[in-house]
Backbone as CSV, one residue per row, in Angstrom:
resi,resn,N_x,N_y,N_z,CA_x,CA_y,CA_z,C_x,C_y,C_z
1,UNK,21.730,9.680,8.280,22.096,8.977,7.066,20.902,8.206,6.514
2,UNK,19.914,7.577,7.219,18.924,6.719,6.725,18.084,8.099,6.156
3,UNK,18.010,8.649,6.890,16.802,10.221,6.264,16.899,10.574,4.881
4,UNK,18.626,10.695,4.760,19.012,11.258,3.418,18.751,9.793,2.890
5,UNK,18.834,8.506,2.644,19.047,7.053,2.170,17.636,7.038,1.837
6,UNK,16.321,7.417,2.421,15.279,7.134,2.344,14.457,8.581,0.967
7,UNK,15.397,9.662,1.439,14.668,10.438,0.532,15.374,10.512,-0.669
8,UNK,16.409,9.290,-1.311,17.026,9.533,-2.253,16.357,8.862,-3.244
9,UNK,15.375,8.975,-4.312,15.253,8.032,-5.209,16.033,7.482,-6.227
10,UNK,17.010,7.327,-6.341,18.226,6.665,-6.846,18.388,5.331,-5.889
11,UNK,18.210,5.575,-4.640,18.688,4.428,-3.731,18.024,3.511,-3.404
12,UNK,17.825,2.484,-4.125,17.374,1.132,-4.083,17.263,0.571,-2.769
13,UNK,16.412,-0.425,-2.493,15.795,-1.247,-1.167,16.770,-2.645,-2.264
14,UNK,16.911,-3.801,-1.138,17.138,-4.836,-1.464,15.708,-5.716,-2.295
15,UNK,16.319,-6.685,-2.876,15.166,-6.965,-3.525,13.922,-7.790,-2.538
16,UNK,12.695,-7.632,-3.021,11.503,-8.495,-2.361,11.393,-9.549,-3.741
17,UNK,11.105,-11.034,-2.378,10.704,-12.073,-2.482,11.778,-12.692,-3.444
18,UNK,13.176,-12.339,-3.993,13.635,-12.792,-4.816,13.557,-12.257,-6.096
19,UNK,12.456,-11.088,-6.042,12.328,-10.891,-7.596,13.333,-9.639,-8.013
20,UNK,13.047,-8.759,-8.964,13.850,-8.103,-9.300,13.450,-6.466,-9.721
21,UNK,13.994,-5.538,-9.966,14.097,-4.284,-9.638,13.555,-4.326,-11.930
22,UNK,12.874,-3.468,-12.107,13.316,-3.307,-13.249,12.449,-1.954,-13.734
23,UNK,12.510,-1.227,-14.845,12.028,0.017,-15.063,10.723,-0.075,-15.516
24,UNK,10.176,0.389,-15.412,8.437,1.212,-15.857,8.004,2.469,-16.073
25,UNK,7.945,2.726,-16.604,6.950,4.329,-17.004,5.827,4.290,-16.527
26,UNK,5.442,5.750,-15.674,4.139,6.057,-15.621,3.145,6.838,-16.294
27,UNK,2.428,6.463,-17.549,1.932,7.408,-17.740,1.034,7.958,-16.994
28,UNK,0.211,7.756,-16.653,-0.558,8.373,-15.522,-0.752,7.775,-14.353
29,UNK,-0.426,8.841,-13.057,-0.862,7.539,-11.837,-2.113,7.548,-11.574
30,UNK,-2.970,8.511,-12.013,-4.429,8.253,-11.565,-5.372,8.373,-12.868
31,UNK,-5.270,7.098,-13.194,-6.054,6.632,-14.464,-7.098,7.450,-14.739
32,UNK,-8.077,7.257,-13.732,-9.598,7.962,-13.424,-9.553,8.865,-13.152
33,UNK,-8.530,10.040,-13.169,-8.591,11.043,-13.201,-8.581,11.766,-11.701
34,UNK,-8.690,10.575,-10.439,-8.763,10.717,-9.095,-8.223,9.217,-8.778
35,UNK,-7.600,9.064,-7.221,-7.271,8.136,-6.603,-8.225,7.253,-6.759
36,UNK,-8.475,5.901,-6.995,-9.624,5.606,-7.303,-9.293,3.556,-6.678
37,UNK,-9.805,3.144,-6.317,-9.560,1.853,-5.641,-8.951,0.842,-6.658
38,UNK,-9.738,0.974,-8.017,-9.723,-0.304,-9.202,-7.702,0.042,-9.473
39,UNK,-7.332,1.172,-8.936,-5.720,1.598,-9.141,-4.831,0.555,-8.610
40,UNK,-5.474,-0.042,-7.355,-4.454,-1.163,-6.193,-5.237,-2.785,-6.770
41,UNK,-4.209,-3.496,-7.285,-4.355,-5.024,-7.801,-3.147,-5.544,-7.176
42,UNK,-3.284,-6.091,-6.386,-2.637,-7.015,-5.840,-1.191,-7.996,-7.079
43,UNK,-0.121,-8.217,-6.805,0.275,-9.298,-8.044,1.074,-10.141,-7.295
44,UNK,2.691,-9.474,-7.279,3.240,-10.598,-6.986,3.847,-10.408,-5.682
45,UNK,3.691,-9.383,-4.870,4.290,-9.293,-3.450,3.066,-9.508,-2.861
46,UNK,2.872,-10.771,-1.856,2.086,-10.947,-0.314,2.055,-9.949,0.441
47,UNK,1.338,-9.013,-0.386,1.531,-7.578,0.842,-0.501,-7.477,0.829
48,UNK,-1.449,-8.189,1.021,-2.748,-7.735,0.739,-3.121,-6.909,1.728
49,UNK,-2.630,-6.922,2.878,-2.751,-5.751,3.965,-2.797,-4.358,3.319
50,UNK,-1.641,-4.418,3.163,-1.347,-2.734,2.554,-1.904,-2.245,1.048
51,UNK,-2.606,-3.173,-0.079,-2.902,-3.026,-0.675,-4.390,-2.869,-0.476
52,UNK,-5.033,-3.470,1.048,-6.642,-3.133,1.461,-6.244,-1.852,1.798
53,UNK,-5.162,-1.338,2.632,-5.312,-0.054,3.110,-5.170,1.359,1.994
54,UNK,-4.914,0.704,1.020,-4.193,1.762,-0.161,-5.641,1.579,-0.579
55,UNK,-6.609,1.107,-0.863,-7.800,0.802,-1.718,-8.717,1.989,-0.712
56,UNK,-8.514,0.999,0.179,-9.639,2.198,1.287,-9.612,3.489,1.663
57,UNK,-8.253,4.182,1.810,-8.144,5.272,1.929,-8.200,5.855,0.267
58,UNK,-7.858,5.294,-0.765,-8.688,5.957,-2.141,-10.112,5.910,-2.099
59,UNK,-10.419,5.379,-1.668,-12.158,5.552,-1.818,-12.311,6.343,-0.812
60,UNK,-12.110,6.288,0.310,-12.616,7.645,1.397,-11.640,9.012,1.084
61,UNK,-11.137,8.833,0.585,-9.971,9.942,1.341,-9.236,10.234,-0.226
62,UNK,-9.418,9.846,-1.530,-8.935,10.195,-2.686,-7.758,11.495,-2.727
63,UNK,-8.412,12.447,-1.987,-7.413,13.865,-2.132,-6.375,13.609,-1.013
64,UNK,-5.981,13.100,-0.130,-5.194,12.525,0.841,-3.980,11.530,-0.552
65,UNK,-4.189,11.228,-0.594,-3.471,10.001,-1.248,-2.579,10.995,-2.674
66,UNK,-3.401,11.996,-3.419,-2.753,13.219,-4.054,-1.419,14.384,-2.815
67,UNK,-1.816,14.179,-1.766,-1.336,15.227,-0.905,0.117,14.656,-0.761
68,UNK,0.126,13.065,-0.892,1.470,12.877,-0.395,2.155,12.170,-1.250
69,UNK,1.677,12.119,-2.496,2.598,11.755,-3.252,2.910,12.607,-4.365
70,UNK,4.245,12.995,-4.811,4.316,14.360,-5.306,5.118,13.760,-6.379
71,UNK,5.275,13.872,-8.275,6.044,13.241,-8.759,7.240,14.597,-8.952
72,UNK,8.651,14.207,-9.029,9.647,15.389,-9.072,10.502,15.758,-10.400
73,UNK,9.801,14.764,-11.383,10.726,15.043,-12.424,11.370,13.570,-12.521
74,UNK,11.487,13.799,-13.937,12.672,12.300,-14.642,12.513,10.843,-14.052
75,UNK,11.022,11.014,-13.542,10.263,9.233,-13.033,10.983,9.017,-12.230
76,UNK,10.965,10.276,-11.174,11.180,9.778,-9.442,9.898,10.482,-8.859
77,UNK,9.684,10.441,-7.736,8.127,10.450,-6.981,8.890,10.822,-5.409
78,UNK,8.155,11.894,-4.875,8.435,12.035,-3.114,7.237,12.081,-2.930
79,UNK,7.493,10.527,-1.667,6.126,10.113,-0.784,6.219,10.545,0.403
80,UNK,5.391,11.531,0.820,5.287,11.374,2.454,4.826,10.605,3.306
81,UNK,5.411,9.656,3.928,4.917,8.309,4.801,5.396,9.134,6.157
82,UNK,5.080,8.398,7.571,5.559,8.887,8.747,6.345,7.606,9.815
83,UNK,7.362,7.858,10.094,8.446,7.617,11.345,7.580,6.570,12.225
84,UNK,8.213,5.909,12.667,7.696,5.012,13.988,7.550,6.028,15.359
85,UNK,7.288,7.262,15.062,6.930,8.172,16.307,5.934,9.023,15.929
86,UNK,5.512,8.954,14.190,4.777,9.652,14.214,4.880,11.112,13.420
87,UNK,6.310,10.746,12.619,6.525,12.311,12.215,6.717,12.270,10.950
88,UNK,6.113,13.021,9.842,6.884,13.148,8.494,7.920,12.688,8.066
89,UNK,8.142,11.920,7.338,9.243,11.514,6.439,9.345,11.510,5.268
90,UNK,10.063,11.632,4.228,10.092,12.300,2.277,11.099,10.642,2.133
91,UNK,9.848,10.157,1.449,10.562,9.177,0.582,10.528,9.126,-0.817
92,UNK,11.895,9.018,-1.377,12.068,9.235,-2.605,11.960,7.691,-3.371
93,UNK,11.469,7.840,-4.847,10.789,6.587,-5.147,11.482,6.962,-6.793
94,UNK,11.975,5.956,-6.769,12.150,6.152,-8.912,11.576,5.315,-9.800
95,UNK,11.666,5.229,-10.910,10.770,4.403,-12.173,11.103,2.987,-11.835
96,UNK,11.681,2.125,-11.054,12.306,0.942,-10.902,11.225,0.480,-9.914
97,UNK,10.512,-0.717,-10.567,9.304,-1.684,-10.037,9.504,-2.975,-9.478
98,UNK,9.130,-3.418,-8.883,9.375,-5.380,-9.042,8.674,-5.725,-10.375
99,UNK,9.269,-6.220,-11.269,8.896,-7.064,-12.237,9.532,-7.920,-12.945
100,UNK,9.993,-8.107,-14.248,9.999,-8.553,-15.465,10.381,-7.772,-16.196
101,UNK,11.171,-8.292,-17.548,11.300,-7.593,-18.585,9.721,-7.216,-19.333
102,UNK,8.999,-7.795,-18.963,7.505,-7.192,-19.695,6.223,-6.797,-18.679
103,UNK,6.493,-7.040,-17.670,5.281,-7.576,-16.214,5.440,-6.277,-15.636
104,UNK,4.697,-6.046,-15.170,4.633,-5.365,-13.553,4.645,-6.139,-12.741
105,UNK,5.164,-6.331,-11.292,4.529,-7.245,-10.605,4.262,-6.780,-9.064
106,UNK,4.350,-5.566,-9.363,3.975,-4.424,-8.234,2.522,-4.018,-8.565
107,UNK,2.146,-3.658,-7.036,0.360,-3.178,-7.473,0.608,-2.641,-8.660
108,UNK,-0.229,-2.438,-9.082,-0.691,-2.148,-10.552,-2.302,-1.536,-10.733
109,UNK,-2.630,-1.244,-11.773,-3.842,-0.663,-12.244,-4.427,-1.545,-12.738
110,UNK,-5.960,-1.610,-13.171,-6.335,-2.655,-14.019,-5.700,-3.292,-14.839
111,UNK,-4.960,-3.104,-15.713,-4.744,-3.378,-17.186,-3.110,-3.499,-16.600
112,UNK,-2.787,-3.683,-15.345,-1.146,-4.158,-15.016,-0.270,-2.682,-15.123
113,UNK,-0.719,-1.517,-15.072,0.000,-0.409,-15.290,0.342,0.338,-14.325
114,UNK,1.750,1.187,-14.106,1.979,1.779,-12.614,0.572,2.736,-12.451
115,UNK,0.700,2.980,-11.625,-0.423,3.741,-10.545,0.452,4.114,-9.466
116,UNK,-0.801,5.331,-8.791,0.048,5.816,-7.227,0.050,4.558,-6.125
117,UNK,-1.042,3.643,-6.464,-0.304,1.999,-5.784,0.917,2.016,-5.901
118,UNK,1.248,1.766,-7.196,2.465,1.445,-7.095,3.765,2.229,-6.805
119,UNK,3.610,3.655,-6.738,4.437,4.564,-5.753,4.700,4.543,-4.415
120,UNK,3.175,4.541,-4.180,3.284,4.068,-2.859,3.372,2.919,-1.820
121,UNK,3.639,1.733,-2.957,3.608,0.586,-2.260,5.187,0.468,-2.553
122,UNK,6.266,0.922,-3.249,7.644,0.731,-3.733,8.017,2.238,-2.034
123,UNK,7.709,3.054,-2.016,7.950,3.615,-0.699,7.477,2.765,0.817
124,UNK,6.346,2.033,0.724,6.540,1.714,2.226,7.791,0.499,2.182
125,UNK,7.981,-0.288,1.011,9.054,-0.860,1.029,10.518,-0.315,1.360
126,UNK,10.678,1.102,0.945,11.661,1.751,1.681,11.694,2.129,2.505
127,UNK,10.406,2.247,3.091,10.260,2.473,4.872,10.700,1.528,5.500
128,UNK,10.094,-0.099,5.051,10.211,-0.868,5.660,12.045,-1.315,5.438
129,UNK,12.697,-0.880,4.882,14.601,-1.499,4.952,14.833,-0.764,6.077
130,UNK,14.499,0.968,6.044,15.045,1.754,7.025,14.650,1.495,8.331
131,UNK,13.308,1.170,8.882,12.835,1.196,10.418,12.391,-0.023,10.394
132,UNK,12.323,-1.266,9.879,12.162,-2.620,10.186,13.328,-3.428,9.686
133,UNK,14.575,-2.986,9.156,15.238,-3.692,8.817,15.753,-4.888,7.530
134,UNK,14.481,-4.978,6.922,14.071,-5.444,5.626,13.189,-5.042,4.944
135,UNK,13.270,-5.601,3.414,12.396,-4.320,2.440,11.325,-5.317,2.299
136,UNK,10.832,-6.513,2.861,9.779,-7.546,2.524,8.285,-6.850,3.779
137,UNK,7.969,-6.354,2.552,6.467,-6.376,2.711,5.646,-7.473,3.215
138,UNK,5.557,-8.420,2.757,4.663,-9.814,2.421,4.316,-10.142,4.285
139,UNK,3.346,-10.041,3.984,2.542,-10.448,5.840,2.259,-8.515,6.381
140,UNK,3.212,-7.870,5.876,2.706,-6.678,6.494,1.496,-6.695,6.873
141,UNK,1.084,-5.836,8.097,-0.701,-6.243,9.281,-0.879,-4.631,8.326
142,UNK,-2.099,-5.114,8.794,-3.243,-3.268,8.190,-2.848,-2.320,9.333
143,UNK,-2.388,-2.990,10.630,-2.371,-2.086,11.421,-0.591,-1.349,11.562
144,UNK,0.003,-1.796,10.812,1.010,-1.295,10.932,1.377,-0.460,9.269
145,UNK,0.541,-1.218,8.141,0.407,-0.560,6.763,-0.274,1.227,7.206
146,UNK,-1.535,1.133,8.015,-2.505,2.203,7.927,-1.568,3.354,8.361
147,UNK,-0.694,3.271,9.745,0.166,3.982,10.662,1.439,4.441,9.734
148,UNK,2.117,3.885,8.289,2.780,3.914,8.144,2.609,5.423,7.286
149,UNK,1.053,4.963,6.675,0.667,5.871,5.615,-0.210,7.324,6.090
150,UNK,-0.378,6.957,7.477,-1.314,7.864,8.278,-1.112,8.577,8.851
151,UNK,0.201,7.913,9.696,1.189,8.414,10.806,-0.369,8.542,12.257
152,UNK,-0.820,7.205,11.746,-1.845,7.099,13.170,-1.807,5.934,13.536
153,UNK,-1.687,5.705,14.211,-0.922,4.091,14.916,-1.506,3.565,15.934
154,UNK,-2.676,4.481,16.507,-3.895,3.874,17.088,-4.915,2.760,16.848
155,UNK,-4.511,1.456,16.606,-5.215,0.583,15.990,-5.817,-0.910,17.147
156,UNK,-6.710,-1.297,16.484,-7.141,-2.384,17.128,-7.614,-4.018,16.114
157,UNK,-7.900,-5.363,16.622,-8.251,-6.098,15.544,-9.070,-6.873,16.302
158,UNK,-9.712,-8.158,16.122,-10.829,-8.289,16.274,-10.293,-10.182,15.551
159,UNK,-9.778,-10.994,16.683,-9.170,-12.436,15.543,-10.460,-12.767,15.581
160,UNK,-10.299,-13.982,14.375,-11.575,-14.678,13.811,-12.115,-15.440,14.851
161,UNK,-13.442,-14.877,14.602,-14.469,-15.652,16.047,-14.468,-15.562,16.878
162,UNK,-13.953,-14.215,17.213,-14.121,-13.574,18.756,-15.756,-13.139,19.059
163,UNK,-16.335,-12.427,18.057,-17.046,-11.798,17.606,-18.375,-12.269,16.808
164,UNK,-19.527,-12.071,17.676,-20.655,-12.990,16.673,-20.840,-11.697,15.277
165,UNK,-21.702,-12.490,14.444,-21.840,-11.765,13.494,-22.343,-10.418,13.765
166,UNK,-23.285,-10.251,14.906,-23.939,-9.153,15.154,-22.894,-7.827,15.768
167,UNK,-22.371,-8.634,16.564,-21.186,-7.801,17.380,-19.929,-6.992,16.072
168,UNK,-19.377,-7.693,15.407,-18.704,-7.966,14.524,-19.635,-6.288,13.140
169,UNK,-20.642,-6.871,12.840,-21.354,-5.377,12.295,-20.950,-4.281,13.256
170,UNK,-21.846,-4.520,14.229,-21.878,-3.044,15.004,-20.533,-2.630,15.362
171,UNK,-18.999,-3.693,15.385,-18.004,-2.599,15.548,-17.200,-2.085,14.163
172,UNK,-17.903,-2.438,13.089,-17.225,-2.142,11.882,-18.118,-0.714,11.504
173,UNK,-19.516,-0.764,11.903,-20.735,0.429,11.462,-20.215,1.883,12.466
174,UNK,-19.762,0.881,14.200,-19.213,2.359,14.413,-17.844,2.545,14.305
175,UNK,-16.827,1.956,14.058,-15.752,2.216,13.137,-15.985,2.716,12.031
176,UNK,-16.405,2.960,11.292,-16.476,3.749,10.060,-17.198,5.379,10.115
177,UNK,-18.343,5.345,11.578,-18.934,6.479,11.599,-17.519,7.374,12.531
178,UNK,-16.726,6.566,13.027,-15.978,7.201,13.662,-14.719,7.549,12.698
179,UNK,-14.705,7.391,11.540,-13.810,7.727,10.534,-12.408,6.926,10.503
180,UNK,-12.610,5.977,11.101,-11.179,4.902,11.300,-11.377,3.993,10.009
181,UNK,-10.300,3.487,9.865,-10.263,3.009,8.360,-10.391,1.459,8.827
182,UNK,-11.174,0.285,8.474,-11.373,-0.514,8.248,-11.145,-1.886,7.216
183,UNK,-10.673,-2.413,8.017,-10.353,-3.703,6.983,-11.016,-4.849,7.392
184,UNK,-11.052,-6.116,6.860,-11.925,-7.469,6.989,-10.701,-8.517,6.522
185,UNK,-10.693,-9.609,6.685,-10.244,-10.788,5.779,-11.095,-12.256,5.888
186,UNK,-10.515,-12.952,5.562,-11.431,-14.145,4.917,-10.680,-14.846,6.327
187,UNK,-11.522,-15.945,6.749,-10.735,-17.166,7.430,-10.792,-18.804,6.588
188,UNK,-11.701,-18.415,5.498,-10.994,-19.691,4.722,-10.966,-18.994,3.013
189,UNK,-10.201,-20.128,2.608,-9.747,-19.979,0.784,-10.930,-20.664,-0.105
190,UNK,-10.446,-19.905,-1.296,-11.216,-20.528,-2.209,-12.957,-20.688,-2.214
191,UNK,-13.557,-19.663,-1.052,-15.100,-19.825,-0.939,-15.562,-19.703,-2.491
192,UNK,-16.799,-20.449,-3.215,-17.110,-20.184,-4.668,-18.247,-18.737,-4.348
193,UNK,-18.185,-17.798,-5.412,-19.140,-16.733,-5.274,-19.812,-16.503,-6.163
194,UNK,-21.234,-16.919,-6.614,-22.099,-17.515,-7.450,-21.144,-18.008,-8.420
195,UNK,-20.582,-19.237,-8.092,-20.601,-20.435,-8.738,-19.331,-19.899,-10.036
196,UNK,-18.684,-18.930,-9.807,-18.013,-18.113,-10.735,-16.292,-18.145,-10.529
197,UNK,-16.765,-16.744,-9.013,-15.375,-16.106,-8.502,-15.305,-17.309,-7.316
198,UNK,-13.844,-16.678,-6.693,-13.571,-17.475,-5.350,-13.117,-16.272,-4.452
């Protein structure tokens, strides 16, 4: 029953964070003409995990990210995400976003517009009702975002300041030659970056 529940795009997840379900059109999910990183903007779901992992595997892996998301007609979308064992699963996804009567507030594209972010970030939310029990993203780890989208669940992390700076390079330089997908985060807020960004 969850199999068929998950591949139905008609069938709604409960709402995240309080907000609300509402319609969007896609005109195109890949703006640039390819999966392309500037596609995943963060807005109003605390999900930045899964929105580093959606960025990174578009920049390495662009034709991956085409492979599993398939649109089916009448602004529904089948995503292939994988099982907590590891196996294929068809999640069905329809035109219904978190937003606003005018907003997106689901990843988005530059300019606030659906993207395959936002397909694929409205499917791991239906992953997450069926095999975690709730549709709240927000705190999702990279290591459980990457596995969801990878169906590779081999992961490791590295807490802040385990690691001198030097150590810390060399396991990210051979993580990457080893083709594992990589993420970073900040341990404090608000750093200024020439005097501009934060």
């Amino acid at each position: 029953a969850d199999i068929a529940w998950l591949k139905n795009p008609l069938k709604e997840t409960d709402t995240v964070g309080g907000l609300s379900w509402t319609t969007f059109t896609a005109s195109s999910l890949y703006p640039f003409g390819t999966p392309n990183p500037a596609d995943v903007n963060q807005r109003w779901i605390g999900d930045c995990c899964l929105e580093a992992v959606m960025a990174y595997i578009a920049h390495n892996y662009p034709g991956f990210i085409k492979s599993i998301i398939k649109e089916t007609g009448n602004g529904t979308f089948a995503v292939t995400l994988y099982d907590t064992k590891g196996e294929q699963v068809e999640v069905g996804v329809s035109n219904l976003f978190i937003g606003d009567a005018n907003t997106l507030g689901a990843s988005a594209g530059k300019r606030g517009q659906v993207t395959w972010s936002t397909v694929l970030e409205k499917a791991v939310i239906k992953w997450k009702q069926v095999y975690a029990g709730s549709s709240d993203v927000g705190g999702i780890g990279t290591e459980d975002a990457a596995a969801i989208i990878t169906g590779n669940g081999t992961s490791f992390a590295f807490n802040k300041g385990v690691l001198s700076p030097e150590e810390l390079q060399r396991a990210v330089t051979v993580s990457i030659q080893q083709r594992k997908i990589v993420i970073g985060g900040f341990g404090q807020n608000d750093l200024e970056i020439d005097g501009k960004y934060k």
